[in-house]
Backbone as ProteinMPNN parsed JSONL, in Angstrom:
{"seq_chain_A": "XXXXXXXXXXXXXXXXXXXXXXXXXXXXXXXXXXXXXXXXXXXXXXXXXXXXXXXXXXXXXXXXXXXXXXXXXXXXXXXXXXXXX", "coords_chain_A": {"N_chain_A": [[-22.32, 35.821, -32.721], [-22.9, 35.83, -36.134], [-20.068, 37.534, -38.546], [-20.753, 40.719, -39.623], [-21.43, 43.269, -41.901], [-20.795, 46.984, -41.657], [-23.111, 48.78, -43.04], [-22.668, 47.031, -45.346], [-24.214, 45.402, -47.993], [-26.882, 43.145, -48.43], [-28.55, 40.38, -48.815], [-31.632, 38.722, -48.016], [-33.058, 35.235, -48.167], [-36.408, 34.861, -50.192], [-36.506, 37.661, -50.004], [-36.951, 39.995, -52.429], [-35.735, 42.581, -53.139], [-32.459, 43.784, -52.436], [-30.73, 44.768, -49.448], [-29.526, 46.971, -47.405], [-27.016, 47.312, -44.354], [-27.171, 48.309, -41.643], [-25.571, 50.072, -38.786], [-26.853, 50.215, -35.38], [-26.413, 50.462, -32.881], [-25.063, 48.645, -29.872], [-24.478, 45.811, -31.151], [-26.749, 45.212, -33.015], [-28.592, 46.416, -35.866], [-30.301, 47.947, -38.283], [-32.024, 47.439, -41.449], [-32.087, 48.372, -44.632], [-34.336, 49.183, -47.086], [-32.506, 48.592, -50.312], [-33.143, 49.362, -52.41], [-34.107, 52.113, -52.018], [-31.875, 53.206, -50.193], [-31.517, 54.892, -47.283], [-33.28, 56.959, -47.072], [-35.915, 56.423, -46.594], [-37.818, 54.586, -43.931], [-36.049, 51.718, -41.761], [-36.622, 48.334, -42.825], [-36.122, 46.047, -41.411], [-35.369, 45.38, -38.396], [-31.958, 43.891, -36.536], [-31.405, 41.953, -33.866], [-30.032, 42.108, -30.866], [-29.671, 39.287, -30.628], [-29.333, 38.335, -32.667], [-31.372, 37.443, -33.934], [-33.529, 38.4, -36.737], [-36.323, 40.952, -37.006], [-38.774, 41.521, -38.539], [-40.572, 44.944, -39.41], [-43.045, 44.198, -40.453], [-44.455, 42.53, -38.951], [-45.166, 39.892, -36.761], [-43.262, 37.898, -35.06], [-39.997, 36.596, -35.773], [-38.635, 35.809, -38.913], [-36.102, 35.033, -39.719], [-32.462, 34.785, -39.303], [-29.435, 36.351, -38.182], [-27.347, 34.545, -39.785], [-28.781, 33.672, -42.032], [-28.442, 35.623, -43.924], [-27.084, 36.72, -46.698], [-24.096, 38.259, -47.828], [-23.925, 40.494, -50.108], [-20.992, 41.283, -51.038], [-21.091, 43.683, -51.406], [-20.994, 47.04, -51.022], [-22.693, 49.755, -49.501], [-23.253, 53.054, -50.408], [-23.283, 56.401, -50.439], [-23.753, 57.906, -52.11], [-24.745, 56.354, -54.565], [-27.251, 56.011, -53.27], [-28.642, 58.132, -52.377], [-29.203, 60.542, -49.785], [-32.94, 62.177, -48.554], [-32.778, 65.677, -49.639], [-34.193, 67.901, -47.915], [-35.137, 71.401, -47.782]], "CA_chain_A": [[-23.099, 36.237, -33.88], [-21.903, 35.869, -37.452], [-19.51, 38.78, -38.517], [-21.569, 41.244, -40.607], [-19.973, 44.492, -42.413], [-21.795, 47.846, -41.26], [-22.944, 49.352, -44.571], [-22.965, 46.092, -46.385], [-25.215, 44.906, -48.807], [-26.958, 41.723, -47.798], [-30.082, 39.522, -49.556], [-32.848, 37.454, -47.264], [-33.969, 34.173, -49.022], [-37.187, 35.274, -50.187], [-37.161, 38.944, -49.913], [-36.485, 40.04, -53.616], [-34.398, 43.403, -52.976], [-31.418, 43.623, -51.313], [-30.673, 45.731, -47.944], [-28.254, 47.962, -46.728], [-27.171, 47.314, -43.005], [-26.866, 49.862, -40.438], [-25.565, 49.873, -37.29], [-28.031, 51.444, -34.52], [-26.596, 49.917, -31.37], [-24.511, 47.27, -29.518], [-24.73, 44.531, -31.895], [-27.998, 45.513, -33.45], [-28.681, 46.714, -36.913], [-31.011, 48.219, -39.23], [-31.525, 47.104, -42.414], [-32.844, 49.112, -45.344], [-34.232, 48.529, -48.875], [-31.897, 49.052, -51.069], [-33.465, 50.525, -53.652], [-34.324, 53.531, -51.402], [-31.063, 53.485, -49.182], [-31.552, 55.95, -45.852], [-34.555, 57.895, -47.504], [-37.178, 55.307, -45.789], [-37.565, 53.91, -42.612], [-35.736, 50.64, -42.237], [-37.446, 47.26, -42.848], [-36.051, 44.781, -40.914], [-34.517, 44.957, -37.292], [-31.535, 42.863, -36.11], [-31.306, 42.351, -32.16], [-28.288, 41.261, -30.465], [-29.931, 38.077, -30.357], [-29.335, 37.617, -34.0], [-33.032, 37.445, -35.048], [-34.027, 39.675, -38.173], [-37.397, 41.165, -36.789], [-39.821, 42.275, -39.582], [-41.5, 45.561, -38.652], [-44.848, 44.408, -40.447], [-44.719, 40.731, -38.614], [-45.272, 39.343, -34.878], [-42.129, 37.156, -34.769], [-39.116, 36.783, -36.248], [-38.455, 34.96, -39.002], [-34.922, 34.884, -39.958], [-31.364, 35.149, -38.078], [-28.194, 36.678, -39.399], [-27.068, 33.154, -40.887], [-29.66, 33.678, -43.198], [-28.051, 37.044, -44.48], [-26.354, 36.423, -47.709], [-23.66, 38.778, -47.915], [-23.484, 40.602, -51.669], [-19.865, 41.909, -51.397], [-21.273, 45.353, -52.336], [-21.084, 47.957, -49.825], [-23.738, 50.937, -49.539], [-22.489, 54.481, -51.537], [-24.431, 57.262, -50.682], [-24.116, 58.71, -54.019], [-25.93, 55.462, -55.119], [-28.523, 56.181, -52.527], [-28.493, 59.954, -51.774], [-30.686, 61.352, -49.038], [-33.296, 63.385, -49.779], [-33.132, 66.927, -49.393], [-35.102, 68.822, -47.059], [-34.741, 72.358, -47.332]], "C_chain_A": [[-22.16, 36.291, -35.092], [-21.461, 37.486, -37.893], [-20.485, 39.76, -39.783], [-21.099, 42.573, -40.475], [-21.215, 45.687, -42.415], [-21.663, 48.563, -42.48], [-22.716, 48.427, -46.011], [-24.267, 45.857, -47.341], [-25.589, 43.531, -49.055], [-28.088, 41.146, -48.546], [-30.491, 38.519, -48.378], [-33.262, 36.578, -48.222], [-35.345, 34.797, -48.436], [-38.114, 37.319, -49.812], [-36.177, 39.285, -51.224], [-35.875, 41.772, -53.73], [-33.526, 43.487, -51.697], [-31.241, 44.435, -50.09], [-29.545, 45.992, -47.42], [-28.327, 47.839, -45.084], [-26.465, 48.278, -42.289], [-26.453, 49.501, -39.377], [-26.253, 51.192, -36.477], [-27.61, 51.119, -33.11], [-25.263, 49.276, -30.909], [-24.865, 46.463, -29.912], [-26.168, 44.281, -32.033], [-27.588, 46.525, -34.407], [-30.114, 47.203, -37.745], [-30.824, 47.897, -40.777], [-32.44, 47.825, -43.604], [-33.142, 48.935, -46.612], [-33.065, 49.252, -49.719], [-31.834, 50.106, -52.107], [-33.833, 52.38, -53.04], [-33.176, 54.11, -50.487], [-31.726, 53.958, -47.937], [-32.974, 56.872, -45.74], [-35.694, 57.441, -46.484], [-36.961, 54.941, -44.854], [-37.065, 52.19, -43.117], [-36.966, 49.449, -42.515], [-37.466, 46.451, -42.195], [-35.095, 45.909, -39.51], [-33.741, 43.993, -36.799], [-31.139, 42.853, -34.745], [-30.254, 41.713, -31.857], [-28.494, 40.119, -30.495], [-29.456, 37.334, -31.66], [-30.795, 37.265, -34.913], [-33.448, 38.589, -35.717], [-35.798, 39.866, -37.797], [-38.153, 41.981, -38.296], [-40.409, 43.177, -38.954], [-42.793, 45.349, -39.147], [-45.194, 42.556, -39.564], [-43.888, 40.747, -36.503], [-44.208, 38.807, -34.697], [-41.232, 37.045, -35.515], [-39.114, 35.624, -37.295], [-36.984, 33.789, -39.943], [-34.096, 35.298, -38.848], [-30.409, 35.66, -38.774], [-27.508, 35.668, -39.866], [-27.624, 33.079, -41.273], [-29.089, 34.969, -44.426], [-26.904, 36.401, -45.499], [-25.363, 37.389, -48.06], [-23.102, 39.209, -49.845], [-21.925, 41.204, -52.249], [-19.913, 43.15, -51.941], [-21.004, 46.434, -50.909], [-21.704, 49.452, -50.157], [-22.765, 52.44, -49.859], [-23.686, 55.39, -51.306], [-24.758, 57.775, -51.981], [-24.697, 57.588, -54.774], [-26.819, 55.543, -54.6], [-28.655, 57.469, -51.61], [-29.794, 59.77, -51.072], [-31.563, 62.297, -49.618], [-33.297, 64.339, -48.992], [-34.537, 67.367, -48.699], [-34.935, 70.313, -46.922], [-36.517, 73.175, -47.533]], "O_chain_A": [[-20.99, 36.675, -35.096], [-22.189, 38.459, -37.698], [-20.795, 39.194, -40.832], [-20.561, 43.068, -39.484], [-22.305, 45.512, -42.96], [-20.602, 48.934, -42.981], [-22.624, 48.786, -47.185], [-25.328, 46.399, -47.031], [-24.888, 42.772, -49.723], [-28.657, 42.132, -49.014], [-29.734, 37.664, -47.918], [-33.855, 37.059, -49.188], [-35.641, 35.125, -47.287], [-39.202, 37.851, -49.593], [-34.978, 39.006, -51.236], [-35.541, 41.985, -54.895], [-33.75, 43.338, -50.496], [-32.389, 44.83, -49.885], [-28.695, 45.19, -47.032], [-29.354, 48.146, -44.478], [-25.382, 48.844, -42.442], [-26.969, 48.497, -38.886], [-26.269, 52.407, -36.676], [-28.347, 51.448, -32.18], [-24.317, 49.429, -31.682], [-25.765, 45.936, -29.258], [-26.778, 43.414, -31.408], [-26.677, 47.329, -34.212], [-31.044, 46.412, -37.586], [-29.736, 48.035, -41.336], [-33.651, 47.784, -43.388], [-32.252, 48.522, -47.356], [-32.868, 50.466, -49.656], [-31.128, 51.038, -52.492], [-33.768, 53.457, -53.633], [-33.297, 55.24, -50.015], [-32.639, 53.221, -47.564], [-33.544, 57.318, -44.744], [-36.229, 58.206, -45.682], [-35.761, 54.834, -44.601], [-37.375, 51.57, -44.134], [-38.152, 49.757, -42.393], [-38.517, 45.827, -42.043], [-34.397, 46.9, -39.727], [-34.385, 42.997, -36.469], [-30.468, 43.823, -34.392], [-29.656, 40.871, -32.526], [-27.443, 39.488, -30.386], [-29.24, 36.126, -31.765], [-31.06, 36.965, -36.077], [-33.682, 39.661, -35.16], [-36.563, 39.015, -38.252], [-37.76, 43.029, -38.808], [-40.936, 42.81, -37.904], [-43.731, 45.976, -38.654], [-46.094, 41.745, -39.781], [-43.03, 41.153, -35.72], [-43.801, 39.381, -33.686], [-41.648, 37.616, -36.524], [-39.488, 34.52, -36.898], [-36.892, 32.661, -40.428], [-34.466, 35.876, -37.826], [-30.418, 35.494, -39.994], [-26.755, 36.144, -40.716], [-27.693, 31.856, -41.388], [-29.428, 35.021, -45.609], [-25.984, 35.69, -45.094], [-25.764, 37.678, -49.187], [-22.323, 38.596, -50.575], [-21.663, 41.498, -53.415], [-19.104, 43.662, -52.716], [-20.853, 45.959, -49.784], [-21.193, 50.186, -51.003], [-21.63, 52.619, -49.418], [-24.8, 55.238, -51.807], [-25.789, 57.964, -52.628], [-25.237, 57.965, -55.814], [-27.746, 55.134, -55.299], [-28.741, 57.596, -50.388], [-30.866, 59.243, -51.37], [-31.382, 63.004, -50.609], [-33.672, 64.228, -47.824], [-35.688, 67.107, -49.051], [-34.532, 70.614, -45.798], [-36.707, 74.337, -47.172]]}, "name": "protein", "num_of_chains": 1, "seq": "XXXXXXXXXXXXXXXXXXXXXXXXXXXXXXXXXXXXXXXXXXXXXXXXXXXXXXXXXXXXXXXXXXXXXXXXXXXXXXXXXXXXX"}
């Protein structure tokens, strides 16, 4: 699987904000909108297989060689959690 940086900031051709990747596993990832960081449930699933599962879609339709790497790397203080008290 192509090397991918946990906490990077990555772009899908055709998905118009970018996504913060998580690690959730053994070579499996979460990936999250950007604009919301951690706040939201992720959007995309990546399986060890390398296929980027959509959670609103039946099949997959990207792989991580589709993942455009933005050289940014995720800052909580750009994407603070939210408070719960």
């Amino acid at each position: 699987m192509k090397h991918l940086r946990d906490y990077g900031i990555y772009n899908i051709p055709g998905i118009e904000r970018s996504l913060v990747l998580v690690p959730c596993g053994q070579n499996t990832y979460f990936l999250y909108d950007s604009e919301f960081g951690l706040r939201l449930p992720p959007r995309f699933h990546i399986a060890a297989s390398g296929y980027i599962n959509n959670w609103f879609e039946d099949f997959p339709v990207w792989t991580v060689n589709d993942l455009i790497d933005t050289g940014e790397t995720y800052n909580e203080s750009r994407f603070p959690a939210e408070k719960t008290n």
